[in-house]
C-alpha positions as CSV (number, residue, x, y, z in Angstrom):
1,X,0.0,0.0,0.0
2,X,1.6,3.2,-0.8
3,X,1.0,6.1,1.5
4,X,-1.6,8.4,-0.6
5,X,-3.8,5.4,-0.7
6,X,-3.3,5.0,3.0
7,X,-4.4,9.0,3.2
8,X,-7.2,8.4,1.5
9,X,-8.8,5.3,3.5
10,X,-7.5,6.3,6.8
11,X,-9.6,9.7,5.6
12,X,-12.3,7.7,5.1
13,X,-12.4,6.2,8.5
14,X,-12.2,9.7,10.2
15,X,-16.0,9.6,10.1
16,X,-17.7,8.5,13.2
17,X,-20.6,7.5,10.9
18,X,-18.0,5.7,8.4
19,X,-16.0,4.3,11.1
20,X,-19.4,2.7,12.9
21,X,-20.1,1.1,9.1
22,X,-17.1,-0.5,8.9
23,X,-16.7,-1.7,12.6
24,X,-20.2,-3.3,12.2
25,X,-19.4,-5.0,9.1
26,X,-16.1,-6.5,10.6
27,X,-18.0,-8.0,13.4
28,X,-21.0,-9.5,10.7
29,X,-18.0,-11.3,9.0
30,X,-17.8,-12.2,5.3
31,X,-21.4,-12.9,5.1
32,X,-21.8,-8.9,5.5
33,X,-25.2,-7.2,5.8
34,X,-27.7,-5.4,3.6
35,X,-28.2,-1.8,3.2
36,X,-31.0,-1.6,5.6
37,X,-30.2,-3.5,8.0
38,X,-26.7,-1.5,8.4
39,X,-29.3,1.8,8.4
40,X,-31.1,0.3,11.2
41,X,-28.3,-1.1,13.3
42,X,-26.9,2.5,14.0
43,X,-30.3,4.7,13.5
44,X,-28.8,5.9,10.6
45,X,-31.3,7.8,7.8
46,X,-31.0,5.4,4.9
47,X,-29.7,8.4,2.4
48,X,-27.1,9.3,5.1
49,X,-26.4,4.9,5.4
50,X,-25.9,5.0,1.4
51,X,-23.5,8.1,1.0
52,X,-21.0,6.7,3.9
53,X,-21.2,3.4,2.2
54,X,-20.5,4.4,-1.3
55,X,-17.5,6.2,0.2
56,X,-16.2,3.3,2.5
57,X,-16.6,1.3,-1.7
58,X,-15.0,4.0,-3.0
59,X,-11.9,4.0,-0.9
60,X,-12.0,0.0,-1.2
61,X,-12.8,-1.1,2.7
62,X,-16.0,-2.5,2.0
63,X,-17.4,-4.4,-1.3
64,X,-21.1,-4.3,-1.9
65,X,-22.9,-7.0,-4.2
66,X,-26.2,-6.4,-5.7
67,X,-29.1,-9.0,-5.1
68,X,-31.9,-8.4,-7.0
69,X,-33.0,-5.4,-5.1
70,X,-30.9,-5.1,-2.1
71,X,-27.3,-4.4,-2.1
72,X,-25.3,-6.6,0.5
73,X,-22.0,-4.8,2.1
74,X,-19.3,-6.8,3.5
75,X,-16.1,-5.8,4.8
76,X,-13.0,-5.9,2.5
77,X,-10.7,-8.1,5.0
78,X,-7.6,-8.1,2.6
79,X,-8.0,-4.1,2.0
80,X,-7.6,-3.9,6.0
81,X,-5.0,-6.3,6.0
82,X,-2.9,-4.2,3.6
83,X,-3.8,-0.7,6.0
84,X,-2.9,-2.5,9.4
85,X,0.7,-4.1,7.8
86,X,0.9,-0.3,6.0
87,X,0.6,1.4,9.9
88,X,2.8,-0.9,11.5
89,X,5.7,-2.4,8.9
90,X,9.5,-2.3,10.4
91,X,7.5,-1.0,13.8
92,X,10.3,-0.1,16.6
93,X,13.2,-1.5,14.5
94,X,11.4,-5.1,14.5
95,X,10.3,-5.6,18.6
96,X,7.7,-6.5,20.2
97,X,5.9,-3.4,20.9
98,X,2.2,-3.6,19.8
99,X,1.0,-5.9,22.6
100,X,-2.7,-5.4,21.7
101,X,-1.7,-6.2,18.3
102,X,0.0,-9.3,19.3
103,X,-2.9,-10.2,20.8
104,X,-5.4,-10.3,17.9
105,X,-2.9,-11.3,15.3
106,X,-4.2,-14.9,14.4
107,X,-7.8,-16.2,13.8
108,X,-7.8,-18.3,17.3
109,X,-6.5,-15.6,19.4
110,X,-9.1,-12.6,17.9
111,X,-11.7,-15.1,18.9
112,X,-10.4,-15.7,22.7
113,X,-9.6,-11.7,22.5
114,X,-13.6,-10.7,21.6
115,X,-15.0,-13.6,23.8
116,X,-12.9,-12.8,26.9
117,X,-14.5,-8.8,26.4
C-alpha cells in the first residue's frame, strides 16, 4: 500500500458514521449485511447509510454485491489487511511493541480476545 492510498482510507475512516459502518461490518464477517439492516443497526437515515457506504466502496474497505434489489455490504478483510501491515511495517526497528496487536494477530486468538471482552 503506498501512503496516498493510506491517506485516503485512513480519511475515510475519520468519520464517526463511516467508522461505525465499517466496525459493524467486521463484526457481521464475510457474510456482511444489507443496506438496511446497516441503516437500522446504527439509527442511521438510509440516504445518510448509502452516502458513507459508497464512500467506504470507494476508498476500497468495504465491497457491496447487488441481489436483485438489495445491495449486500461486506467488509473488504484483505483491503484492512494491507492498512494494518501499511501502519505498522519495520515497527520499533522489529520488537515486540504492539502488545494489543500481538494479541489479535491470528484467527484463534481474535476469537479468545472478543470472547474474553
Amino acid at each position: 500500500m503506498e501512503i496516498k492510498d493510506a491517506a485516503l482510507v485512513l480519511s475515510a475512516l475519520g468519520h464517526e458514521a463511516r467508522l461505525s459502518i465499517f466496525r459493524l461490518l467486521v463484526e457481521a464477517g464475510p457474510a456482511g449485511l444489507n443496506a438496511g439492516a446497516i441503516s437500522n443497526a446504527l439509527a442511521m437515515p438510509p440516504a445518510s447509510a448509502s452516502f458513507h457506504l459508497s464512500h467506504l466502496s470507494r476508498v476500497g474497505l468495504i465491497q457491496g454485491l447487488r441481489t436483485h434489489r438489495f445491495i449486500h455490504y461486506s467488509a473488504n478483510f484483505s483491503g484492512m489487511d494491507e492498512l494494518i501491515a501499511f501502519l505498522t511495517r519495520n515497527c520499533c526497528q522489529g520488537e515486540s511493541c504492539l502488545p494489543l496487536t500481538a494479541a489479535c494477530d491470528t484467527r484463534e486468538k481474535r476469537r479468545v480476545h472478543i470472547a474474553n471482552d
